[in-house]
N, C-alpha and C positions, 0 to 999 in steps of 0.2 A: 504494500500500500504506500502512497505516495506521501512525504509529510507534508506537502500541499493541498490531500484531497479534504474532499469540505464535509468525508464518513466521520472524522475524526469527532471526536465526540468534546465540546467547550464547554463545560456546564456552568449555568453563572446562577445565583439566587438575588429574587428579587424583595428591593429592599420596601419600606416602612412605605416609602414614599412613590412607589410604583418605579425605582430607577434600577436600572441593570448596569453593569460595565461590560463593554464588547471587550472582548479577548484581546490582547495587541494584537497574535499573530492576525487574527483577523479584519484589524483596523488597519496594519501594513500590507496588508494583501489586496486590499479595497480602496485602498486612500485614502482614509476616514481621519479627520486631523479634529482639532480642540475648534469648533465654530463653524462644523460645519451641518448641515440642516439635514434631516431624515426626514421621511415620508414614513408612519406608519399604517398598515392597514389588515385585514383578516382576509385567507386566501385557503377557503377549505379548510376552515380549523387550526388552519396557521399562522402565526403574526410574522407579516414580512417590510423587513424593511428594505429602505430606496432613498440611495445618495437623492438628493436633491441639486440637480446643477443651477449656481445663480445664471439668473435672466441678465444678459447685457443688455444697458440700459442704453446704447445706440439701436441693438434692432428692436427695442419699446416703440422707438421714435422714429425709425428710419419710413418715408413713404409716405407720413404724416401729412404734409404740406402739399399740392396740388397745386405747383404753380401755372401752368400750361405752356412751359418753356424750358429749356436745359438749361442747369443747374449755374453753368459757364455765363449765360445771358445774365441770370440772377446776381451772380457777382457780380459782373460788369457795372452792370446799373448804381448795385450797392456801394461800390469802391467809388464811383465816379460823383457819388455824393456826396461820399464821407472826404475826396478831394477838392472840389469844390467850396465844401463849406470850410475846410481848411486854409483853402485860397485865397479867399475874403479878406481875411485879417490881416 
């Protein structure tokens, strides 16, 4: 048997307060570090958990805006006001 395989039996007791501690080997096999968010849920009797990957907060926002022009236009215009109003003075 493999000492990687997942037969291997972790037993953990659960404390006062509903909390468990994951095994390291298990936390270094997974990527599981100090902050990072689990999913839990029941799957046939089972409690499974599930890294949760943070959402990058660019594709939150990315397609949002509808300009009816390419992005190059948008600058353009943008810059040429902010130099402009620079120019003045």
């Amino acid at each position: 048997m493999s000492k990687n395989s997942y037969i291997i039996s972790m037993k953990r007791s659960v404390s006062e307060k509903g909390q468990v501690t994951i095994p390291k080997p298990l936390r270094q096999r997974l990527g599981i570090r100090a902050g990072h968010v689990l999913d839990f849920r029941e799957e046939g009797g089972r409690l499974v958990a599930t890294k949760v990957t943070p959402e990058d907060p660019v594709d939150s926002v990315y397609g949002i805006l509808k300009l009816g022009r390419p992005t190059d236009d948008v600058m353009k215009l943008i810059r040429s006001k902010v130099d402009t109003k620079w120019s003045r003075r």
